[in-house]
C-alpha positions in Angstrom: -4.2 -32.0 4.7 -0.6 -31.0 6.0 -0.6 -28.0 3.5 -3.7 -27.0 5.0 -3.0 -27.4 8.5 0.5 -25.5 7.8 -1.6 -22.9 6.1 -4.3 -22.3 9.1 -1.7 -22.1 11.6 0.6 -19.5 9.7 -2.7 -17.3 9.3 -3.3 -17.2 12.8 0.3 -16.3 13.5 -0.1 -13.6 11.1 -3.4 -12.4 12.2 -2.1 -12.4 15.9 1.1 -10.7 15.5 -1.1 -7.7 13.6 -3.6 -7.9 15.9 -4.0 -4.2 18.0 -2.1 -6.8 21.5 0.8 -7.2 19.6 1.8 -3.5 17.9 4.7 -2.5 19.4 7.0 0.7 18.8 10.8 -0.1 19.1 11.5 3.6 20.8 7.7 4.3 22.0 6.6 6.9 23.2 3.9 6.1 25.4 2.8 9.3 25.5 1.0 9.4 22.6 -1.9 7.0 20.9 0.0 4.2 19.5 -0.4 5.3 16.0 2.1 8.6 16.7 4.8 6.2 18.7 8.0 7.4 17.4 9.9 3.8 16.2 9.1 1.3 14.1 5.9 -0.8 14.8 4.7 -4.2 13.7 2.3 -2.4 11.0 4.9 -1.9 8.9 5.0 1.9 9.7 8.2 4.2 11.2 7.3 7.5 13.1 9.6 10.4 13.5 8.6 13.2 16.0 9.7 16.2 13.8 10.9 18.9 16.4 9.4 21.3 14.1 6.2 22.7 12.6 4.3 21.7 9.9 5.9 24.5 7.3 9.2 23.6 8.4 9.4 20.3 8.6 8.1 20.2 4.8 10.6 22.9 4.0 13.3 20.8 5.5 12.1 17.4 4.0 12.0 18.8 0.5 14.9 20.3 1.0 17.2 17.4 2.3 15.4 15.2 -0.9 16.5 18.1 -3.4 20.5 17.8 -1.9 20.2 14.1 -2.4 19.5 14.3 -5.7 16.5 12.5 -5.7 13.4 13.1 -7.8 10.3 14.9 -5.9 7.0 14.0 -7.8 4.9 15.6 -5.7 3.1 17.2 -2.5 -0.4 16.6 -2.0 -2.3 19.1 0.7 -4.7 15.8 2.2 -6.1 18.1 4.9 -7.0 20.9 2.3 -8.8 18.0 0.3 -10.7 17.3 3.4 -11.5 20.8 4.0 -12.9 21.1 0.1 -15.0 17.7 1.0 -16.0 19.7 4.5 -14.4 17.4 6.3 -12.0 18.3 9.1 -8.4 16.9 9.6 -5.7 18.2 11.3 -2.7 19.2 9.0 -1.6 16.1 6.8 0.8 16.1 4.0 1.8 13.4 1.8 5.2 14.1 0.4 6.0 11.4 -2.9 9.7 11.2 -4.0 12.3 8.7 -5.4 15.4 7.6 -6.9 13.9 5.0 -9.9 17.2 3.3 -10.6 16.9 2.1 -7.2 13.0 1.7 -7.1 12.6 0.0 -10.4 14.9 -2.3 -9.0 12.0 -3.7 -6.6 9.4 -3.8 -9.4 11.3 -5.7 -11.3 11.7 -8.6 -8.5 7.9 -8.6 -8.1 5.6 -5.9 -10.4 3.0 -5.5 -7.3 5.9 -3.6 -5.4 5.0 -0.7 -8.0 2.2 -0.5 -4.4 4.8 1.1 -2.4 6.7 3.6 -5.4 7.7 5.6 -5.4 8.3 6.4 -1.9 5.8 8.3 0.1 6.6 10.6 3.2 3.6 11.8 5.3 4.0 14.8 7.7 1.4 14.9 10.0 0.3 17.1 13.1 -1.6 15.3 15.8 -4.1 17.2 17.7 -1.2 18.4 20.7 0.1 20.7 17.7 3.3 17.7 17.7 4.1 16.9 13.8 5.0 13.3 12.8 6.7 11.8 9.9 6.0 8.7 8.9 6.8 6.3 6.1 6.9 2.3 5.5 9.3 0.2 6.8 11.3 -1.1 3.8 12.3 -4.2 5.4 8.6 -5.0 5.7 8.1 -3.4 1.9 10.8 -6.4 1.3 8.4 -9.4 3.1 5.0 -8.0 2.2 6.0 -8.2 -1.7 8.4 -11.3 -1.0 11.3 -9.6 -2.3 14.4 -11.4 -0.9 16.9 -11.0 -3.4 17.2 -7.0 -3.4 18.8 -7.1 0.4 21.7 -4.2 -0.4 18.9 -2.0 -2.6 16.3 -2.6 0.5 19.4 -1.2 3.2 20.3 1.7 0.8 16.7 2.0 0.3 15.8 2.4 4.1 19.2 4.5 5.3 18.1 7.1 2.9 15.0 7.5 4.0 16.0 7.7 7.9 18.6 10.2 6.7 15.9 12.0 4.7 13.4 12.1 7.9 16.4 13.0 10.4 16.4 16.1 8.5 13.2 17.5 10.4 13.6 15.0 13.6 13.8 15.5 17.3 16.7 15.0 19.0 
């Protein structure tokens, strides 16, 4: 009955603190609907105002992944598959990339992390023309696949991807 009652209350905790009242952004911008904030937020997700366009932005991404040394896998076009569905959706592209000796590294603590690799990079342009990149917190990677042994792979993991953004970012 204790396991249970521990269990029910750690659900609502967890349900509350995703709730839409609790999202936060770390650097908002209030400016814009929450789900363009420029920070980190509770989902799990860190936004980047990109002070450039779409073209450029990509350009600049791939180009900052390339001088790393890290593999590119691929670009998908999502607003060009919405147009060929004839549905409309403001420019959206979903940049996948990654460095397996590191990634491999968090499949191998848990198999299900294989969810979040390699890493994914979306460059997006909300309807004010202002592009956004966005990709998943690692640290949150790290609790939502209970991965606590990988701490220095997790840090490399994320400064490597704020480097890789910071490429195309706002100042």
């Amino acid at each position: 009955m204790r396991a249970l009652s521990r269990l029910l209350f750690s659900t609502t905790i967890v349900a509350l603190c995703l709730s839409p009242v609790f999202v936060f952004s770390a650097n908002a911008d209030t400016t814009q609907a929450p789900a363009m904030q420029q920070g980190k937020a509770a989902d799990g997700v860190i936004r980047v105002k990109s002070a450039y366009g779409m073209d450029d932005t990509i350009t600049r991404l791939k180009a900052d992944i390339a001088t790393k040394g890290i593999k590119f896998f691929d670009q998908i076009d999502q607003s060009k598959l919405g147009a060929d569905a004839g549905i409309k959706l403001n420019p959206s592209t979903l940049l996948i990339f990654g460095n397996p000796p590191l990634g491999i590294q968090f499949l191998t603590a848990n198999p299900n992390a294989g969810l979040d690799w390699p890493v994914r990079m979306l460059v997006s342009q909300d309807k004010d023309g202002q592009v956004w990149i966005a990709y998943t917190d690692f640290a949150y990677i790290a609790q939502r696949h209970h991965i606590a042994d990988r701490g220095p792979q997790f840090t490399m993991a994320s400064q490597v991807a704020a480097s890789i953004a910071s490429a195309a970012q706002a100042r």
